[in-house]
C-alpha positions in Angstrom: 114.3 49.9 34.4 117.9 49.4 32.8 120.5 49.3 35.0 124.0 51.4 34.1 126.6 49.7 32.1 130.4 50.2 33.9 131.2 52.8 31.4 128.2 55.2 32.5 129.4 54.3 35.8 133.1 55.3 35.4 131.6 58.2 33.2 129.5 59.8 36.5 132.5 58.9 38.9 134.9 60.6 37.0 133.1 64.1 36.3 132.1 63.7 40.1 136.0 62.9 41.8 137.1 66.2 42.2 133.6 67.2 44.1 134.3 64.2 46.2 137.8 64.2 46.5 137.6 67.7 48.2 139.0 67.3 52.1 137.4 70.5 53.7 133.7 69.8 51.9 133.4 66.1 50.7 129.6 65.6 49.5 128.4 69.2 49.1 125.2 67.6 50.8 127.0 66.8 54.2 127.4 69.8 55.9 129.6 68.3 58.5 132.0 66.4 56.6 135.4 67.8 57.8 134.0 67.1 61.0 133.1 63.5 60.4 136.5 62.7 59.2 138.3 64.0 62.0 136.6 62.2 64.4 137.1 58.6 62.7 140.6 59.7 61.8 141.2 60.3 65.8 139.2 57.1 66.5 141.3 55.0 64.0 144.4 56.5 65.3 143.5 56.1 69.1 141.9 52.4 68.9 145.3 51.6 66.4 148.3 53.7 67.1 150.8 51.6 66.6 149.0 50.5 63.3 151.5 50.2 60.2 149.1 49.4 57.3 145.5 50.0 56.8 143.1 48.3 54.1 139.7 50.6 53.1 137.3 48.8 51.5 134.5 50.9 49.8 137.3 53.9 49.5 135.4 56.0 47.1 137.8 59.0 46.5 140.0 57.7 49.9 138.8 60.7 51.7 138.9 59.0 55.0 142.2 57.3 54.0 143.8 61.0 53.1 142.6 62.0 56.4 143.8 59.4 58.3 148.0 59.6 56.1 147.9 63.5 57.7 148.5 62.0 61.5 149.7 58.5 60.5 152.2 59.5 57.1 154.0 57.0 56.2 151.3 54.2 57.0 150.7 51.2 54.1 147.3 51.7 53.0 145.6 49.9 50.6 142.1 51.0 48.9 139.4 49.1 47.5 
């Protein structure tokens, strides 16, 4: 088996973003994805609240990171 070049890569990402980008459904297979990122938004939020930056590793479309800049805005994030 032949694994992907970065192009094909990029090429899948990029004609998948705005399906995974999307706040109120995320994967179309999670059915309980708005859930999922309130709850780690309100954890992050409660365990941190004075928190002034925040680094996501893994970010994919920075789903979780969009979630968590509606009750924090204003907070340095950086994604990876």
């Amino acid at each position: 088996m032949q694994k992907s070049t970065v192009a094909e890569i990029r090429h899948r990402f990029d004609n998948d973003v705005e399906r995974f980008s999307n706040l109120q459904t995320g994967q179309s297979a999670t059915i309980d994805a708005p859930l999922v990122l309130e709850l780690i938004m309100q954890a992050a939020t409660t365990n941190n609240p004075d928190a002034t930056a925040s680094l996501d590793i893994g970010c994919g479309a920075g789903n979780y990171t969009l979630k968590l800049l509606q009750a924090v805005p204003g907070l340095d994030v950086t994604l990876g």
